[in-house]
MDTraj code that builds the backbone (N, CA, C; nanometers):
import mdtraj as md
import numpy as np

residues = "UNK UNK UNK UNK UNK UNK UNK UNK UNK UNK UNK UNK UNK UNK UNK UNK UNK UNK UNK UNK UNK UNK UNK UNK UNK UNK UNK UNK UNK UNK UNK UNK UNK UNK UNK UNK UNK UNK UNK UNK UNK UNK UNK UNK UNK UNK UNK UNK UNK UNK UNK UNK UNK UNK UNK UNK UNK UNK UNK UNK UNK UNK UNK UNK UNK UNK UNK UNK UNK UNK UNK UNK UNK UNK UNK UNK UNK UNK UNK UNK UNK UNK UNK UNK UNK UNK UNK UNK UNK UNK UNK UNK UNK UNK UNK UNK UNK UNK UNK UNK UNK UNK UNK UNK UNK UNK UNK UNK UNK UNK UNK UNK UNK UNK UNK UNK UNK UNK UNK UNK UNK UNK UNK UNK UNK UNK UNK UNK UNK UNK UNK UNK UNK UNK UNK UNK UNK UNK UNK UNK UNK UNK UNK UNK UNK UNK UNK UNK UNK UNK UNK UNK UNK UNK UNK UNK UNK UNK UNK UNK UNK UNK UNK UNK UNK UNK UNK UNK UNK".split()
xyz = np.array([
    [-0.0386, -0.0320, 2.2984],
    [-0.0547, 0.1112, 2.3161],
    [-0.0817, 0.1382, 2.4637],
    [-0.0222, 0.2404, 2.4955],
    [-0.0360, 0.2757, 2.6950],
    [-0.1851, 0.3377, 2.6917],
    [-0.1893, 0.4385, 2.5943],
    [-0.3108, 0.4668, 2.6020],
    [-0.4516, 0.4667, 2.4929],
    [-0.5836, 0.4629, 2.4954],
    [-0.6473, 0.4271, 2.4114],
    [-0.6889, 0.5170, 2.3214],
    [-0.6990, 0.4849, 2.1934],
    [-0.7062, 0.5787, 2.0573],
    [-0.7759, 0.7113, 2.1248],
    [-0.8973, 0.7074, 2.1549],
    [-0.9706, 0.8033, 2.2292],
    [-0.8968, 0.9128, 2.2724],
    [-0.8052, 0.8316, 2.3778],
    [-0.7108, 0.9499, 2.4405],
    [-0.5941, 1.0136, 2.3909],
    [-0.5285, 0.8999, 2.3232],
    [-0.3844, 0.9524, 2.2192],
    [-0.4073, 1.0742, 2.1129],
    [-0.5334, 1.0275, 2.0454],
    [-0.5278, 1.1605, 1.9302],
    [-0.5515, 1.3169, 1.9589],
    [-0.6123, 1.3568, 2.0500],
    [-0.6674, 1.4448, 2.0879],
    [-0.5262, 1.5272, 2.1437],
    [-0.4335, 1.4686, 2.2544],
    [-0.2961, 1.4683, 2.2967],
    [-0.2132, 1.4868, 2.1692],
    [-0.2367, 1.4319, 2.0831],
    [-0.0557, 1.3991, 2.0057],
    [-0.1387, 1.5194, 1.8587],
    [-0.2575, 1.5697, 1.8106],
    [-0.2749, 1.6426, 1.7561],
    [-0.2512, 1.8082, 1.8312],
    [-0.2868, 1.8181, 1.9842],
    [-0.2364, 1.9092, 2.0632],
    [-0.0850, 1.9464, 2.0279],
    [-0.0180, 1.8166, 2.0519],
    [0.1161, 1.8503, 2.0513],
    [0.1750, 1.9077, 1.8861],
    [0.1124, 1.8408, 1.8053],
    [0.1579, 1.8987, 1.6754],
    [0.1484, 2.0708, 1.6734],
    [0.0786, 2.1399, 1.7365],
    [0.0174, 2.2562, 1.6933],
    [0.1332, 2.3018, 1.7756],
    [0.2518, 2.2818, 1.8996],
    [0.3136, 2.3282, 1.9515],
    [0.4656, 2.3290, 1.8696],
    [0.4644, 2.2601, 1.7642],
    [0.5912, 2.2447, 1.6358],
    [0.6081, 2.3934, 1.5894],
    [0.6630, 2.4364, 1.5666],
    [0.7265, 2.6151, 1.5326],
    [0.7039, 2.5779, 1.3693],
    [0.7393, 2.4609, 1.3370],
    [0.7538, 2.4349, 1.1420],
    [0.6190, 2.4007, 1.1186],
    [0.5340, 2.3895, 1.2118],
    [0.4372, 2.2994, 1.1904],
    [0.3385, 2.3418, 1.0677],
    [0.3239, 2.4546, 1.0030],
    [0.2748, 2.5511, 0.8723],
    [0.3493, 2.4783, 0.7769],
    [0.5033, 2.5064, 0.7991],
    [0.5537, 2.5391, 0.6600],
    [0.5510, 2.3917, 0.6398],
    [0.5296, 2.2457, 0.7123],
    [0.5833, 2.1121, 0.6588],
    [0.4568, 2.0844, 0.6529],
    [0.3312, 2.0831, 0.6902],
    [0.1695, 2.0630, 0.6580],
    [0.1434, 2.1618, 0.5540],
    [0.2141, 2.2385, 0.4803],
    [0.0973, 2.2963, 0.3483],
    [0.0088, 2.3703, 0.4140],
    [-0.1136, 2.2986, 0.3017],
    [-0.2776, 2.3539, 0.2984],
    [-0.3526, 2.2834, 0.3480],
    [-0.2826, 2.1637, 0.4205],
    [-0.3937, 2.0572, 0.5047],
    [-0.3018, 1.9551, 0.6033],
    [-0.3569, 1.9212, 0.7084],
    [-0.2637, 1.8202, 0.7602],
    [-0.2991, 1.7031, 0.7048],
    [-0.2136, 1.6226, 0.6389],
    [-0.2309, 1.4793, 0.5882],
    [-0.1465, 1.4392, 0.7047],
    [-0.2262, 1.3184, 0.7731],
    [-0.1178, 1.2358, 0.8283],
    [-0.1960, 1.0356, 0.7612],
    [-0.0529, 0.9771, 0.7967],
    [-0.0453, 0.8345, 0.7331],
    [-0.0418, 0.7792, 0.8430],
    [-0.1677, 0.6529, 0.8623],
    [-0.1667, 0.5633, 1.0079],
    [-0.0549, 0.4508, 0.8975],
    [0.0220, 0.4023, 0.9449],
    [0.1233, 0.3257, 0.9369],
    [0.1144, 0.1646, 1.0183],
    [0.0661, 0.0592, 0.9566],
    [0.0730, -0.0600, 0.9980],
    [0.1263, -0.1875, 0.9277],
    [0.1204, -0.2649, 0.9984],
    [0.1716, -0.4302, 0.9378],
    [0.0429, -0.4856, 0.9396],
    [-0.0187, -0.5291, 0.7661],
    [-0.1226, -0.6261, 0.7282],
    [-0.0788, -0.7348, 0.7698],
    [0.0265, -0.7445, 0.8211],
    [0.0443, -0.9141, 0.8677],
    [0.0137, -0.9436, 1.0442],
    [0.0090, -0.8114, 1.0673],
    [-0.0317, -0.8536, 1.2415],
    [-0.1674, -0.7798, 1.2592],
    [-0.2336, -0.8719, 1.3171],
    [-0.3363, -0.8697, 1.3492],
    [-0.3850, -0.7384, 1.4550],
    [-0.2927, -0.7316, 1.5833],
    [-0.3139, -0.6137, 1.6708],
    [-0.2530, -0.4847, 1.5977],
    [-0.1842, -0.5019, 1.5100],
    [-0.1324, -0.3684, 1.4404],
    [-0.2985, -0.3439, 1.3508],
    [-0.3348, -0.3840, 1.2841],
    [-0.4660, -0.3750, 1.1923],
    [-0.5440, -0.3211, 1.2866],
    [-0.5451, -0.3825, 1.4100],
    [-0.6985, -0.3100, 1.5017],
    [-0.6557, -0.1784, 1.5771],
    [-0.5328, -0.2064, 1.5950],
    [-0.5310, -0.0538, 1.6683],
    [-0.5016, 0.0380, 1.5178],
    [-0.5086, 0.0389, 1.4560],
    [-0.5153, 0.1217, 1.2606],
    [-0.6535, 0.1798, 1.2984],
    [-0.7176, 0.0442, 1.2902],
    [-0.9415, 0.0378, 1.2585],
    [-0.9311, 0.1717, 1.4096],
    [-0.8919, 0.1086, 1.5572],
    [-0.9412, 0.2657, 1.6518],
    [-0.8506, 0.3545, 1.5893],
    [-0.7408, 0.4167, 1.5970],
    [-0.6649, 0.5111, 1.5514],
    [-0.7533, 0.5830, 1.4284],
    [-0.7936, 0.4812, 1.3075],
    [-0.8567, 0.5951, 1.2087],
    [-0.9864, 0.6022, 1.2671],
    [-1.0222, 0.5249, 1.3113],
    [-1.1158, 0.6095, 1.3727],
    [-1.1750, 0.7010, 1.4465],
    [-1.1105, 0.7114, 1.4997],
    [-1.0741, 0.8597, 1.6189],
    [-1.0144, 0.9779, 1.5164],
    [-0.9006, 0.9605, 1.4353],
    [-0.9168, 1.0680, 1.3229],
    [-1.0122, 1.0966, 1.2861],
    [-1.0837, 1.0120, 1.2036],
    [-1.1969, 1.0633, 1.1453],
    [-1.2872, 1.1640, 1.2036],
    [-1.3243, 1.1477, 1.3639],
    [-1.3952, 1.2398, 1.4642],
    [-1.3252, 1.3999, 1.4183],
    [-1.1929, 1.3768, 1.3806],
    [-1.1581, 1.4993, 1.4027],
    [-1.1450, 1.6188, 1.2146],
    [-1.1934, 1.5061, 1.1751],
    [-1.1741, 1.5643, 0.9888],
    [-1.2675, 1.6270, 1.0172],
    [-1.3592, 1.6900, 1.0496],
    [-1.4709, 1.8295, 1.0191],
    [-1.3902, 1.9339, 1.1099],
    [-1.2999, 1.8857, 1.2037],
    [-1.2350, 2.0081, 1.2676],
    [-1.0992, 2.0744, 1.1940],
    [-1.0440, 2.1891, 1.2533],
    [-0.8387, 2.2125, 1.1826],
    [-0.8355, 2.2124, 1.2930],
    [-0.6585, 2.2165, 1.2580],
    [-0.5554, 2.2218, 1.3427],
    [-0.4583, 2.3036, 1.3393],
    [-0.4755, 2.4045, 1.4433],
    [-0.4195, 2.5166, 1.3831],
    [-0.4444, 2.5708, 1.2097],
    [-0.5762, 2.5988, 1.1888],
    [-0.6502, 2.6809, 1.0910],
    [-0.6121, 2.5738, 0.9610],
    [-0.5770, 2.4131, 0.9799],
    [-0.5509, 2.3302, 0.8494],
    [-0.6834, 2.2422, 0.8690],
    [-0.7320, 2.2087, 0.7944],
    [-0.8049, 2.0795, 0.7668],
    [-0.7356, 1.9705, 0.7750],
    [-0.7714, 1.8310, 0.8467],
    [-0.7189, 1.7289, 0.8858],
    [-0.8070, 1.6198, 0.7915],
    [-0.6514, 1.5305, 0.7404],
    [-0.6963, 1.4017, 0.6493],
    [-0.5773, 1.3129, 0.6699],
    [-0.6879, 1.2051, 0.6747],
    [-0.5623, 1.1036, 0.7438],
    [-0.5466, 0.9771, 0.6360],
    [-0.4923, 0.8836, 0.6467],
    [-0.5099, 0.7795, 0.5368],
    [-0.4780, 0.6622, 0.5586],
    [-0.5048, 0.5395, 0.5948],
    [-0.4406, 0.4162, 0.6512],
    [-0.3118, 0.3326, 0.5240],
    [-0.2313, 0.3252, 0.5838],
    [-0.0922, 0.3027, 0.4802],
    [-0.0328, 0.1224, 0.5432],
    [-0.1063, 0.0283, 0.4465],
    [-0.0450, -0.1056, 0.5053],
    [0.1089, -0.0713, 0.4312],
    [0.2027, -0.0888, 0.5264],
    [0.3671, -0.1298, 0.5340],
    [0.4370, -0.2324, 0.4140],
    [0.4412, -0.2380, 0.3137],
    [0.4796, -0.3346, 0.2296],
    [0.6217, -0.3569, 0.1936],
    [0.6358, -0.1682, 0.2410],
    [0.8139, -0.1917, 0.1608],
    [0.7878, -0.0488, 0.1427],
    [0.9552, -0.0216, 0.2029],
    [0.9665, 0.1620, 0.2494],
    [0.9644, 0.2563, 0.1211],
    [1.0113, 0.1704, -0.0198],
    [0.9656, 0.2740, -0.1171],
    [0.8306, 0.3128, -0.1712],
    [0.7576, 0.1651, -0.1401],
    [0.6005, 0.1894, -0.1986],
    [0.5390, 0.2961, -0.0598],
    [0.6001, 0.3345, 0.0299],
    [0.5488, 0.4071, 0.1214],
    [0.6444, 0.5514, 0.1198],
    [0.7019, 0.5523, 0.0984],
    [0.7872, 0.6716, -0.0091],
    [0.7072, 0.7345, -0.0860],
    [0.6533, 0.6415, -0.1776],
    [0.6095, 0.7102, -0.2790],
    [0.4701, 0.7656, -0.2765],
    [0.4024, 0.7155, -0.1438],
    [0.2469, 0.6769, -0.1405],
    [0.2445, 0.8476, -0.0340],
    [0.3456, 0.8735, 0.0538],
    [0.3261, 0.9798, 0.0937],
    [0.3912, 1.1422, 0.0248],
    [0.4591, 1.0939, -0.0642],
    [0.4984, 1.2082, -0.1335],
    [0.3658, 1.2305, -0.2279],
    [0.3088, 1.1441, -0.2667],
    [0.1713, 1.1673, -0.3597],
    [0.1072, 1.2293, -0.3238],
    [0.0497, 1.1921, -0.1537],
    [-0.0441, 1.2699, -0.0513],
    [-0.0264, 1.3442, 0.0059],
    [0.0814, 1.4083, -0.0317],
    [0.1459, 1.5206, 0.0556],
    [0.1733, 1.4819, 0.2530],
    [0.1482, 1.3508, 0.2388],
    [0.1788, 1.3313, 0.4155],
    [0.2833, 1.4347, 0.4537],
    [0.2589, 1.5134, 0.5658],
    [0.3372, 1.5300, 0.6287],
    [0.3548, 1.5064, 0.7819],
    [0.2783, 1.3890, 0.8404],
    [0.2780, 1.3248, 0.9835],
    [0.2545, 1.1576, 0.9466],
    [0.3536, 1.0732, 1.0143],
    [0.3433, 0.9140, 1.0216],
    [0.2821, 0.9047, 1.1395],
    [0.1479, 0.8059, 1.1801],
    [0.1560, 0.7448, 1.2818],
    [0.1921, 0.6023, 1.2748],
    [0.2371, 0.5679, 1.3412],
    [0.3282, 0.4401, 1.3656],
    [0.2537, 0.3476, 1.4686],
    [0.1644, 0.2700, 1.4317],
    [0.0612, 0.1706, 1.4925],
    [0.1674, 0.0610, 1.5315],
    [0.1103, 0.0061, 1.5927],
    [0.1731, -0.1432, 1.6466],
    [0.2225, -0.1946, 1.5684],
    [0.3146, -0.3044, 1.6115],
    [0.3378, -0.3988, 1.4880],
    [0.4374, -0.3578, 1.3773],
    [0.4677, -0.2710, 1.4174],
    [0.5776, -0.2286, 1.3172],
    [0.7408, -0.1984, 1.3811],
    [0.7218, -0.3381, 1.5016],
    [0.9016, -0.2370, 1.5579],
    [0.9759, -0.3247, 1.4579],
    [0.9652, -0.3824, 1.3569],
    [1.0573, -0.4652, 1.2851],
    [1.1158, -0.3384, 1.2069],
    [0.9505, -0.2772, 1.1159],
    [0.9711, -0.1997, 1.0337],
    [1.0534, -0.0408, 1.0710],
    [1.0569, -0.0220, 1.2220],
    [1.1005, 0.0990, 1.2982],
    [1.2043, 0.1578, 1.2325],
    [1.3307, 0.1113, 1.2533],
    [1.4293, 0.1854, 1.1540],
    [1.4260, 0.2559, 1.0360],
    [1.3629, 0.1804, 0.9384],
    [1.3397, 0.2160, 0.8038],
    [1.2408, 0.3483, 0.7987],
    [1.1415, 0.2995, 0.8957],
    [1.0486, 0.4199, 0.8918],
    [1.0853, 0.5387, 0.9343],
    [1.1734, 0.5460, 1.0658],
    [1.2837, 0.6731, 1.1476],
    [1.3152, 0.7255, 1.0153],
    [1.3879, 0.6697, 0.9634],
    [1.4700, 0.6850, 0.8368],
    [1.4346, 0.7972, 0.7250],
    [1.3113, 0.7291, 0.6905],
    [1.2205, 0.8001, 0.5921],
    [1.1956, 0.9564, 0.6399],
    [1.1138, 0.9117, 0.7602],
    [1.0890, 1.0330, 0.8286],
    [1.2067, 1.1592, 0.8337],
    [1.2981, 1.1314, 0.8672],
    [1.4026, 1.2255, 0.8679],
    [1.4263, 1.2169, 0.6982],
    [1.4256, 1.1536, 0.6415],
    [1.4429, 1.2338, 0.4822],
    [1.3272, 1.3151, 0.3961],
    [1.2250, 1.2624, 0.4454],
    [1.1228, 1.3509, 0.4182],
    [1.0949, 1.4839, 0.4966],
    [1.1350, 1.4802, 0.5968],
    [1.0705, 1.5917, 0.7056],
    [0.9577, 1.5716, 0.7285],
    [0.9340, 1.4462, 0.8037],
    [0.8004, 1.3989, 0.8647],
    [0.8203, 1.4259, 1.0254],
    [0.7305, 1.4188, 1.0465],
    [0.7104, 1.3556, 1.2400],
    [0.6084, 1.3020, 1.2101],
    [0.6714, 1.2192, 1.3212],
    [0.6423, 1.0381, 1.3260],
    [0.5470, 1.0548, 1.4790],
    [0.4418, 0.9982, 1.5302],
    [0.3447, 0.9620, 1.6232],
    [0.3139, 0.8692, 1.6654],
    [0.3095, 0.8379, 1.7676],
    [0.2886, 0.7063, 1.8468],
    [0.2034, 0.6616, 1.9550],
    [0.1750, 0.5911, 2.0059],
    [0.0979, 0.4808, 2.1061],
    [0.1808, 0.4250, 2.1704],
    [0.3036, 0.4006, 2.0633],
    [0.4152, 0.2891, 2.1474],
    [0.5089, 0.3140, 2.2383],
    [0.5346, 0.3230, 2.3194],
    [0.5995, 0.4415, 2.4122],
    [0.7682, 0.3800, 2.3615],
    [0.7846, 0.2486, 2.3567],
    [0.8972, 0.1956, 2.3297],
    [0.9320, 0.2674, 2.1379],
    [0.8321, 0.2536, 2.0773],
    [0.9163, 0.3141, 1.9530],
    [0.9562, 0.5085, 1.9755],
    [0.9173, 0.5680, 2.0687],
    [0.9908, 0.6537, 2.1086],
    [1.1169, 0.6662, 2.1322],
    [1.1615, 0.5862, 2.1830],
    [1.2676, 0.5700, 2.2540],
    [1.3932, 0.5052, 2.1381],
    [1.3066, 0.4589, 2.0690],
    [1.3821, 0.3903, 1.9241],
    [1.3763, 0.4752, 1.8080],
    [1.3195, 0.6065, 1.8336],
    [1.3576, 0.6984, 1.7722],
    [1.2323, 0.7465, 1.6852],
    [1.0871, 0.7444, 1.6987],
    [1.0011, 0.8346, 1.6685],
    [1.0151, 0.9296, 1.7552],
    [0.9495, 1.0549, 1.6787],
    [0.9562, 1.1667, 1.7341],
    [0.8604, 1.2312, 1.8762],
    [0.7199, 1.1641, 1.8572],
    [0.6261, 1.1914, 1.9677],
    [0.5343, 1.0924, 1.9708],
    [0.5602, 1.0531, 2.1403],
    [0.4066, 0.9410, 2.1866],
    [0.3619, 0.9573, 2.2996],
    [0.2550, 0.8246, 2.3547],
    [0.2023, 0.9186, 2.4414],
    [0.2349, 0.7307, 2.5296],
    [0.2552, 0.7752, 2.6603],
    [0.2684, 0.6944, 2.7188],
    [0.1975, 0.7043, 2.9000],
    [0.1778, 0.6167, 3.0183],
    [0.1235, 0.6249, 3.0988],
    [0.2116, 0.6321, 3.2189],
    [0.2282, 0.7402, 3.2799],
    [0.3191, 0.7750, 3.4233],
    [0.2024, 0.7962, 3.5635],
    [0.1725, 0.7285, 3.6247],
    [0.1224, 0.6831, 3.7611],
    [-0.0281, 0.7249, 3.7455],
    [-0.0838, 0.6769, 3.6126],
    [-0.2058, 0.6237, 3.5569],
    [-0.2839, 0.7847, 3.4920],
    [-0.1256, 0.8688, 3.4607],
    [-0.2066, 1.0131, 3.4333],
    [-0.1072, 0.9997, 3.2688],
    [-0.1753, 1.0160, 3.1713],
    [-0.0941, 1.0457, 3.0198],
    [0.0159, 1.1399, 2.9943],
    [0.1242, 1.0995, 2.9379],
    [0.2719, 1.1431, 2.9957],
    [0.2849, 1.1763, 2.8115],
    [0.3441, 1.3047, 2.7899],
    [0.4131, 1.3016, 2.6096],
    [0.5704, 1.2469, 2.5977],
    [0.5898, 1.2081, 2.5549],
    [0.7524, 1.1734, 2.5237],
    [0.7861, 1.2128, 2.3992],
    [0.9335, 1.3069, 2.3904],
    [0.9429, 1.3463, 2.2766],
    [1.0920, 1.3073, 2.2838],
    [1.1304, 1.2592, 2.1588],
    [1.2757, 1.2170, 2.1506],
    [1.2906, 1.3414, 2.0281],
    [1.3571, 1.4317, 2.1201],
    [1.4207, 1.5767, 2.0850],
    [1.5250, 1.5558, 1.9453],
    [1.5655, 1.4369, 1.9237],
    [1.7034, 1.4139, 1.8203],
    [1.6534, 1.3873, 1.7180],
    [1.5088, 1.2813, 1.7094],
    [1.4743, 1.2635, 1.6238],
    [1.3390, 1.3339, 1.5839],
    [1.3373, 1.4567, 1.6563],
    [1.2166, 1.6021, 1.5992],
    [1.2643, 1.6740, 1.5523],
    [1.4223, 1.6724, 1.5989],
    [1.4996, 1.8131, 1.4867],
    [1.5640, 1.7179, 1.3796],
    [1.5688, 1.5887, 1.3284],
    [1.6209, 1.5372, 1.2591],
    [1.5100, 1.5201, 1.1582],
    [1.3341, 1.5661, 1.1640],
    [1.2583, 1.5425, 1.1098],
    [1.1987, 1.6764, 1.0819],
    [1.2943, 1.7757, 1.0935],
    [1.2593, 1.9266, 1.1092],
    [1.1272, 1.9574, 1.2055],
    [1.1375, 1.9450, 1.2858],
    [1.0087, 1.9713, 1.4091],
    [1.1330, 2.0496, 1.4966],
    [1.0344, 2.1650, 1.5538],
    [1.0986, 2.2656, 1.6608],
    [1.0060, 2.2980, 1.7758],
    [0.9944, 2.2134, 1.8470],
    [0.9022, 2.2452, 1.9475],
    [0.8909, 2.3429, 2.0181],
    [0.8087, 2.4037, 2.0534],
    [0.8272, 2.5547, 2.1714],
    [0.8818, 2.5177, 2.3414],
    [0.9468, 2.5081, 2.3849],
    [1.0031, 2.4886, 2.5324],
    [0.8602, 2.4769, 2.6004],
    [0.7940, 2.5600, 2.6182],
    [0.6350, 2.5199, 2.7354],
    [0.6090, 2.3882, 2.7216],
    [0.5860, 2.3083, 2.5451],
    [0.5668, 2.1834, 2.5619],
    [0.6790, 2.0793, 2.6178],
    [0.8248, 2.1419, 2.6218],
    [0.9405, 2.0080, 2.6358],
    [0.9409, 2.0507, 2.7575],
    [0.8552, 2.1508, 2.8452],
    [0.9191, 2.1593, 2.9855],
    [0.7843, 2.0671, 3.0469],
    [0.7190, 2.0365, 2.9774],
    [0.5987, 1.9219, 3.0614],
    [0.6119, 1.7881, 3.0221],
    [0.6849, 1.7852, 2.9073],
    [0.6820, 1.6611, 2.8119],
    [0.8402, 1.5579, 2.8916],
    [0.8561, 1.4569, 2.8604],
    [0.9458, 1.3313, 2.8861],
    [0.9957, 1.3257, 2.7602],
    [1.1660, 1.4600, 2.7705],
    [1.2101, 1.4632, 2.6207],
    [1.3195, 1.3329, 2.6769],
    [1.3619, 1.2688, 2.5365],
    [1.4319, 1.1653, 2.5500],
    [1.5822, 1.1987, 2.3859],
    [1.6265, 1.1286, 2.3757],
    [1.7089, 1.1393, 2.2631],
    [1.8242, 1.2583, 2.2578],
    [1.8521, 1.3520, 2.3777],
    [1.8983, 1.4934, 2.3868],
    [2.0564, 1.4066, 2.3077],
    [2.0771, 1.5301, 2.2254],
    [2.2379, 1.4999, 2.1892],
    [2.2963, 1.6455, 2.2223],
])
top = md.Topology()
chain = top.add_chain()
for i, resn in enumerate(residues, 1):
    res = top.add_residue(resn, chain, resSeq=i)
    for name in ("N", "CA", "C"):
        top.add_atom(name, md.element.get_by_symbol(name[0]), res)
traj = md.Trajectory(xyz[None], top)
């Protein structure tokens, strides 16, 4: 991760509130799913900071929703199919350790109408929708524009005119 849980959530929950859909695909609450591999070890710990830094933020909303988050070990894209249609997820974060799983998860995301969140500046670029990465030691957003409208996200221009959009088709 470029930058540390501390700093990413606070940033990449900012940026959600700048999504135009961001009501109609969150409901009555923001559920988002931390997304990792039980088999790697640095994917598990950056999960443990990531939910934890959520958690700071469950007594607050976001944009007038209540925030609940849920840690989702990676087993296999239907048991995670099914685990966020239950919970109404409508945000993936995408922890370490999962560029194997990357595709599949892009995937989902665009069939569900998720946006996908990141740490990883490289799974941006591989097609999550928003992360946060480090440009001359000041926190930089990257948004791969192809795969935010492919996940129904419409960002407002103020944020893509500060942000490092990537993916333009």
């Amino acid at each position: 991760m470029a930058l540390p849980a501390e700093q990413q959530v606070p940033l990449l929950l900012k940026v959600l509130t700048y999504d135009r859909n961001f009501e109609r695909k969150a409901g009555r609450e923001l559920a988002i799913g931390i997304v990792h591999d039980p088999s790697d070890r640095d994917s598990a710990k950056a999960t443990d900071e990531v939910g934890s830094t959520f958690f700071k933020f469950t007594s607050r909303t976001v944009k007038g929703l209540p925030l609940k988050y849920y840690t989702i070990e990676f087993t296999g894209i239907a048991d995670l199919e099914r685990f966020v249609k239950e919970k109404r997820i409508s945000v993936l974060y995408l922890a370490p350790g999962n560029a194997k799983n990357l595709p599949a998860l892009v995937k989902l995301a665009e069939d569900l109408d998720l946006t996908t969140l990141t740490g990883v500046p490289d799974y941006v670029r591989r097609g999550a929708t928003v992360g946060i990465s480090l440009n001359q030691d000041k926190p930089q957003i990257l948004i791969n524009l192809a795969s935010a409208r492919a996940g129904g996200s419409d960002f407002d221009a103020s944020l893509l005119r500060i942000a490092t959009v990537l993916g333009q088709k």
